[in-house]
C-alpha positions in Angstrom: 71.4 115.0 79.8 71.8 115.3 83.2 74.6 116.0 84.9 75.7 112.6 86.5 78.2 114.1 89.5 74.9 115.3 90.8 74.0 111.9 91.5 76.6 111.3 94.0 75.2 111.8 97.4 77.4 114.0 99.9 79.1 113.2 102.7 76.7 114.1 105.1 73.7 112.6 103.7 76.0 109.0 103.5 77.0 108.8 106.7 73.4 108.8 108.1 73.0 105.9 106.2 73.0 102.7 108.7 76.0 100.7 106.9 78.0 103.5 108.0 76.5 104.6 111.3 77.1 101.2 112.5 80.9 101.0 111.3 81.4 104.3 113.0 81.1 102.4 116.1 83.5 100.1 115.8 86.2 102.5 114.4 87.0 106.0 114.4 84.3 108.6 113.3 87.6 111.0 111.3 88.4 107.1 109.5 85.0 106.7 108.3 84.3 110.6 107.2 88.1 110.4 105.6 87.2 107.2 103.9 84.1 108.4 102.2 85.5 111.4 101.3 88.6 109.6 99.1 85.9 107.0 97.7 83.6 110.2 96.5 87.2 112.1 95.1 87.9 108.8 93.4 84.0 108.0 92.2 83.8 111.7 91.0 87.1 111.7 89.1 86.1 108.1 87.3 82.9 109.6 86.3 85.0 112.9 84.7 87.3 110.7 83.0 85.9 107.6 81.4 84.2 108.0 78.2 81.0 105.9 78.4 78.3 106.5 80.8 78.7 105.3 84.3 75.9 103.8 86.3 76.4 105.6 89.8 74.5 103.1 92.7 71.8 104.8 94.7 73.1 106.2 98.0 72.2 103.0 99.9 74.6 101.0 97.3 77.1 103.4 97.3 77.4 103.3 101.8 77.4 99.7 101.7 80.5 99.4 99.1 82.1 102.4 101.2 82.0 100.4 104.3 83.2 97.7 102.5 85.8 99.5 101.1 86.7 100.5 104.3 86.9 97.6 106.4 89.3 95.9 103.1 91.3 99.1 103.5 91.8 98.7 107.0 94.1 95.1 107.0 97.3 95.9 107.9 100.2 96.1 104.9 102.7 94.5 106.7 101.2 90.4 106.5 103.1 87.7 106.7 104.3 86.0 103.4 105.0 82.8 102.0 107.9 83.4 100.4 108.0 81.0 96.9 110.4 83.2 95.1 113.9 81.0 95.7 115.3 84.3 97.3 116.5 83.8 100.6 117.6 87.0 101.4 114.5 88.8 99.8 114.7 92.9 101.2 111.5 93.4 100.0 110.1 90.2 101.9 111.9 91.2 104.7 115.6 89.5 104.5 116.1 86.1 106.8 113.6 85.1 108.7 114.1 84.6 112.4 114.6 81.5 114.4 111.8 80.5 116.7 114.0 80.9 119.5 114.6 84.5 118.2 111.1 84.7 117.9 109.7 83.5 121.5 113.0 86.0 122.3 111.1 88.9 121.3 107.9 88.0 122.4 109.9 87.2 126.4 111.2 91.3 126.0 107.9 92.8 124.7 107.3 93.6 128.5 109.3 95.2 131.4 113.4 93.6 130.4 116.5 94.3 131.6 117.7 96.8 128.7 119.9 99.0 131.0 119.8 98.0 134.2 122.3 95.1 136.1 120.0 92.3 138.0 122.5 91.6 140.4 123.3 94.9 141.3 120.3 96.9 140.8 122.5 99.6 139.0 122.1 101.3 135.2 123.8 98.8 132.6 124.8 99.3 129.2 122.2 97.7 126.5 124.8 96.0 124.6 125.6 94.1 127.3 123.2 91.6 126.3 125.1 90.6 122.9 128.3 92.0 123.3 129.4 88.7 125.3 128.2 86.7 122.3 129.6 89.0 119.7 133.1 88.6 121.5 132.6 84.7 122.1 131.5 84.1 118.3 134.0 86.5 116.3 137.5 87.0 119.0 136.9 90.9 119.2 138.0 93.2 122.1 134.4 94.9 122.5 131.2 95.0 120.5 128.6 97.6 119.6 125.0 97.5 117.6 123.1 100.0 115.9 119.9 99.9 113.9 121.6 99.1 110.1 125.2 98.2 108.5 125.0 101.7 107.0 124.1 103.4 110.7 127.3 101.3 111.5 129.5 102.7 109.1 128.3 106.5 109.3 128.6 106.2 113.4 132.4 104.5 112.6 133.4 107.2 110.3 132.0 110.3 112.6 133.4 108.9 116.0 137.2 108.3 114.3 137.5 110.7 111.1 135.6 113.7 111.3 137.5 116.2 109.4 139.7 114.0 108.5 140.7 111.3 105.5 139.7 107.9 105.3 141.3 106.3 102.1 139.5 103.9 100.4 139.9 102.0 96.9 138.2 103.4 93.9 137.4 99.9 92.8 135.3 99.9 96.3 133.3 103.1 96.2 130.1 101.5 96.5 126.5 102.0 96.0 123.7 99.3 97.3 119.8 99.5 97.9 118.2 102.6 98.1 120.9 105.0 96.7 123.2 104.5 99.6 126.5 105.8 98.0 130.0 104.7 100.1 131.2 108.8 99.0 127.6 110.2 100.2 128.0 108.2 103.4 132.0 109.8 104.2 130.4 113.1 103.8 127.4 112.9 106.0 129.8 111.3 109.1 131.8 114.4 108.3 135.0 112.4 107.2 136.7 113.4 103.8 137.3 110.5 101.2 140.7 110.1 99.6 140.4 107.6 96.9 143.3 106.0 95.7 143.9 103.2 93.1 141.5 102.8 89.8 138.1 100.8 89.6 139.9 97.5 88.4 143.2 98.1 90.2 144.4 98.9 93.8 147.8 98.3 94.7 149.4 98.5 98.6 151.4 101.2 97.5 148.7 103.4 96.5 147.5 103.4 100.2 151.2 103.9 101.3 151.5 106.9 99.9 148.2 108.8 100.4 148.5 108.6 103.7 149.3 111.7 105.4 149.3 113.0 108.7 145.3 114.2 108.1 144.8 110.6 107.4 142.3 109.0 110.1 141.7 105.4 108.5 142.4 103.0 105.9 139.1 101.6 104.9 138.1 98.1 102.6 134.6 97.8 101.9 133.3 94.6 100.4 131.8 94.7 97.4 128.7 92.9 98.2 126.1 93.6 94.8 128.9 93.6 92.2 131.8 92.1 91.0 134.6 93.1 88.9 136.9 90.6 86.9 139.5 89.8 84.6 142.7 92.4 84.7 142.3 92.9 88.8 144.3 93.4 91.8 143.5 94.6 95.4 145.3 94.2 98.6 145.0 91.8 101.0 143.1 92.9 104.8 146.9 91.7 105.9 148.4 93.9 103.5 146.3 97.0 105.0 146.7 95.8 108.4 150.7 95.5 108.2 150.9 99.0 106.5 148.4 100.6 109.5 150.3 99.3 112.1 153.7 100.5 110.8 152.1 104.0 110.0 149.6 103.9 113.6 146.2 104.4 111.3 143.4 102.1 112.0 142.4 99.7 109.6 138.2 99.5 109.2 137.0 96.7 107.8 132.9 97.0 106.3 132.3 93.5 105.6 128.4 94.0 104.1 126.3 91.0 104.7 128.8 89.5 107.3 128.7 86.3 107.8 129.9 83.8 111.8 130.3 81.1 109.9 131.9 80.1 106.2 129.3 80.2 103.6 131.2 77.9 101.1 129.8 74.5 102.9 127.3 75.7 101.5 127.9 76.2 97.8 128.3 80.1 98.3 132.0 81.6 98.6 133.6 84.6 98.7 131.5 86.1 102.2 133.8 87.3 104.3 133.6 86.0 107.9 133.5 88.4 111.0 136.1 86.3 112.9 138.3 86.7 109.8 138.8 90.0 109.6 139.0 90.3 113.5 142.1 87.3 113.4 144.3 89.2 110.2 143.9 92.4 112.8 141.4 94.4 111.6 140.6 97.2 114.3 137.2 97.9 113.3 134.6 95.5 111.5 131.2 96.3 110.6 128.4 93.8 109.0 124.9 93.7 109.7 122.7 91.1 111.7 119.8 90.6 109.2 121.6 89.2 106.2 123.8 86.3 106.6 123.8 86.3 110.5 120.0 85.6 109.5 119.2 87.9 113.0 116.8 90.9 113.2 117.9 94.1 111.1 121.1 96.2 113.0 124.3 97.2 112.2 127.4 95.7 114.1 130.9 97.0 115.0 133.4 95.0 116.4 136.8 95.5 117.2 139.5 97.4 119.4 138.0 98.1 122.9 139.3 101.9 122.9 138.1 102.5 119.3 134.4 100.4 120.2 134.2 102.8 123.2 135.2 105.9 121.4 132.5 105.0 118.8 129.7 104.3 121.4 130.4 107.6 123.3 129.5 109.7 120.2 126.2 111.3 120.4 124.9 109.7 117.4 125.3 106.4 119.6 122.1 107.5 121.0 120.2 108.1 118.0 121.1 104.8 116.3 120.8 102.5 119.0 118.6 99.7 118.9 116.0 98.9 121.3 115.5 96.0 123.5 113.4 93.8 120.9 116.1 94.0 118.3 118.9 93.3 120.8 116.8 90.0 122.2 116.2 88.7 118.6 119.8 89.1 117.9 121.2 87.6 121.1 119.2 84.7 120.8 120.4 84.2 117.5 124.0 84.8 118.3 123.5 82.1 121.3 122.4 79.2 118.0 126.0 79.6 116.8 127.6 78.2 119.6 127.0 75.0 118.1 127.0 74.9 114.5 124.8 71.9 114.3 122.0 73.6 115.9 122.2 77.2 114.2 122.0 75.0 110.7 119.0 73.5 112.0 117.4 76.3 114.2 118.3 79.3 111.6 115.7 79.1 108.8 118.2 80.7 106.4 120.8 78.0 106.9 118.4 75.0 107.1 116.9 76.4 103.3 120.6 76.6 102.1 121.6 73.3 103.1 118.5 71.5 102.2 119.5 68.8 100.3 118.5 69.2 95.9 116.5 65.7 96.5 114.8 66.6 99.6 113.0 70.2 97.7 112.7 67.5 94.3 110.7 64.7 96.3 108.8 68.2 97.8 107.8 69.3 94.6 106.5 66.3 92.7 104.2 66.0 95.8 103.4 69.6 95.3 102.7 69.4 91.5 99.6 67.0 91.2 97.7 68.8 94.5 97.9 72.3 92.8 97.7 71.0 89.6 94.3 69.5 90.3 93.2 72.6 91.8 90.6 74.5 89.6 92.6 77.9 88.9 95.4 75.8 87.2 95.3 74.5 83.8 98.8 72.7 84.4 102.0 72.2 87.4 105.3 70.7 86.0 108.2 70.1 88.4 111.2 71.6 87.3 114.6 72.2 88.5 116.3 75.5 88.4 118.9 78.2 89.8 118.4 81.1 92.3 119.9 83.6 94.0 120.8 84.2 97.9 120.0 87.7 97.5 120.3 90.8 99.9 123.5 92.0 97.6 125.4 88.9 98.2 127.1 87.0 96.2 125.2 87.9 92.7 127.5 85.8 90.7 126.5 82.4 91.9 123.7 80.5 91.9 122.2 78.0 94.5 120.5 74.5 92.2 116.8 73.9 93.5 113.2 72.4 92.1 110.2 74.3 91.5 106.4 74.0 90.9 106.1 75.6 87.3 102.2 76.8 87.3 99.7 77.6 84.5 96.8 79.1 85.0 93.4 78.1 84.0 91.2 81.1 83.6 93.0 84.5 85.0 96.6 85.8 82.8 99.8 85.0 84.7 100.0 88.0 86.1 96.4 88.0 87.6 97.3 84.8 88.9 100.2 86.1 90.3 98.5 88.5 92.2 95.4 87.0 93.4 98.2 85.0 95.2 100.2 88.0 96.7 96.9 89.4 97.6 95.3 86.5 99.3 95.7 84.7 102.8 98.2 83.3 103.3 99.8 85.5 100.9 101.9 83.9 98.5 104.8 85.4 96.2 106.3 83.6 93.1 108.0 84.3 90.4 106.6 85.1 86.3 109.1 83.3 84.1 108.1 82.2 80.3 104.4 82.6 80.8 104.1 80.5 84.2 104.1 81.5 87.7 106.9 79.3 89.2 107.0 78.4 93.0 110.8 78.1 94.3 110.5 75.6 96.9 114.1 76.3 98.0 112.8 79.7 100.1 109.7 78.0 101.2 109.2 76.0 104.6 108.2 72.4 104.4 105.0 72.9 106.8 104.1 75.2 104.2 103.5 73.2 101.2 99.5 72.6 102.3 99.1 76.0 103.1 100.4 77.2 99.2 98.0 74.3 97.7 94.8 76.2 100.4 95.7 79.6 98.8 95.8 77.9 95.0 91.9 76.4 95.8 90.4 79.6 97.2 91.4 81.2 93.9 89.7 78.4 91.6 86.0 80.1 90.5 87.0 83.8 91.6 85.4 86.2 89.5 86.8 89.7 88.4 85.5 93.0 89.2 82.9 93.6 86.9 82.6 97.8 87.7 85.7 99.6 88.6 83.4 101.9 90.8 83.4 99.0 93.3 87.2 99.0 93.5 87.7 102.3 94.1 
């Protein structure tokens, strides 16, 4: 028999084929060449390991499904999402999502802006001049600085005010959160030394009394965002830590996580801390980050004493974890919503979703249920009412009530159907529970109820690939 890799046409000879002549002027000639060269790897390493015979298309086949191939390859990963799964704070969907405001805020700075440079004098400006006003307005801080992520925030902290030297912090606190970021890994890159004190369930005053020393540059609480312990527990209070700091002189650092500017427990969700808090019981550092419960873009910010916020934005790293003017426009136009907490509930999608009302996302979903449940791709769509989660490592103990669209699919598995959805436009992510593919209405906008029933009725009637070859 003959050999059938020596039916696969080379490079050359494919891209003198007119499918691909004409896509190599409309994109690069090295993406073409590269692309045709991964879909022959892949094509000749199918052929190598699948057991029965493969029909490989003539040369003319095989540059038409390459362009193809191509072209699909070529849409961008990063698609906006239609986020059904009933977290609010997804990470991997990207946290909260902006306010317009926030929103026509970056698209006002995507040209020439004022990042460092004073209008009325014509002079060079510092770039967190345009939150820092806001930041002391919302939370009763001294000064204010921003950096790309909480965890930039707390490294920066730690190397500007304890490099070689001790930051106590509670065993019970040593944290780790998404992506391996470990609280002890974090002290030792910032070059400060961690003195733990206490035990995981137990920390008393006393314990940071007497491990201070004079090598000691901190006392530090860190919130324990994405766990909880309970049951035989004690901790100090921030007042407790900020009494004993200001009797020894050592600087108290509160890392409050998520953050929040307002309290959360209107809301059915307690136990966030609030930045204004921690700045009123005396705290002389607090860091949280924008993109969580502020619902803002993604940074890191520090607030606090003016002479430690200065020391901390003088330290070289400063420059490399500074954010740039989009991010500090997004977050100052969502900092200006919470002047008025009647219009940051309305204007911040995060806080309009939380405080929807459990009848409101019912009445939603038994309009819902019929439309995609007379769609072609689903064989049945029950209303039902649920729990979920706020998400981004906050609060995981409590659950937020809501209804749901509870989907089963005609033709395609659960999981099929669950991915011709993610994989579609708009793109759509649910949640598998029990065999159905269940649509959280409490993370979804109201104006985008139609679009979820368009995405449900383009799948009705899809086909499968039949040949693997032509999903390479």
């Amino acid at each position: 028999m003959q050999n059938p890799l020596r039916s696969i046409p080379s490079v050359n000879e494919l891209l003198e084929s007119p499918q691909l002549t004409s896509l190599v002027d409309r994109v690069s000639h090295n993406v073409v060449v590269t692309g045709v060269r991964i879909f022959l790897e892949n094509l000749r390493e199918e052929v190598q390991t699948t057991a029965t015979e493969l029909n490989i298309p003539t040369p003319t086949e095989l540059a038409q499904r390459i362009a193809e191939w191509i072209e699909t390859s070529d849409e961008p990963s990063l698609r906006p999402v239609i986020n059904a799964t009933g977290i609010l704070l997804h990470t991997g969907l990207g946290r909260a999502p902006l306010a317009k405001e926030a929103v026509q805020a970056l698209s006002d700075a995507a040209g020439y802006a004022s990042v460092e440079v004073d209008l009325a004098s014509g002079e060079r400006s510092q770039r967190v001049v345009a939150v820092e006003k806001l930041l002391k307005e919302l939370t009763g801080a001294e000064a204010a600085a921003v950096v790309n992520n909480n965890a930039a925030a707390t490294v920066l902290t730690l190397a500007a005010l304890a490099h070689d030297r001790e930051v106590i912090v509670s065993r019970g606190e040593l944290i780790e959160i998404g992506g391996s970021f470990r609280l002890p890994d974090v002290m030792s890159i910032s070059g400060a030394r961690l003195r733990e004190v206490g035990t995981t369930n137990k920390t008393r005053g006393a314990d940071y009394r007497d491990a201070i020393s004079m090598d000691t540059a901190a006392l530090m609480r860190v919130h324990t965002s994405n766990f909880r312990v309970v049951g035989f527990t004690e901790a100090p209070t921030l007042d407790e830590l900020v009494t004993l700091g200001r009797k020894r002189n050592v600087p108290v650092i509160d890392d409050i996580g998520s953050g929040a500017l307002i309290d959360f427990s209107k809301y059915g969700v307690s136990g966030e801390p609030v930045a204004s808090e921690s700045v009123k019981a005396g705290a002389d550092i607090v860091l949280f980050s924008g993109d969580k419960l502020v619902g803002g873009p993604q940074c890191g910010i520090i607030i606090g004493r003016q002479n430690l916020i200065k020391q901390i934005a003088q330290h070289p790293l400063m420059r490399a974890l500074r954010v740039d003017k989009m991010t500090l426009a997004a977050l100052a136009a969502t900092l200006r919503l919470y002047r008025d907490t009647a219009t940051a509930e309305e204007a911040l999608p995060l806080l309009a979703r939380l405080s929807a009302p459990l009848d409101n996302l019912k009445n939603r979903a038994e309009r819902l249920a019929p439309q995609l449940g007379a769609t072609s791709a689903v064989a049945s769509a029950e209303v039902a009412e649920d729990k979920t989660y706020l998400g981004g490592g906050s609060v995981p103990t409590q659950y937020i009530p809501t209804w749901c669209v509870a989907l089963m699919p005609d033709k395609l598995s659960v999981d099929e159907f669950s991915k011709a959805l993610r994989v579609g436009s708009p793109s759509v992510f649910g949640r598998v529970q029990q065999d159905r593919l269940v649509l959280d209405l409490r993370s979804v906008m109201p104006d985008q109820d139609a679009l979820i029933v368009e995405a449900v009725q383009r799948i009705g009637g899809r086909n499968q690939p039949e040949n693997p070859v032509q999903s390479n």
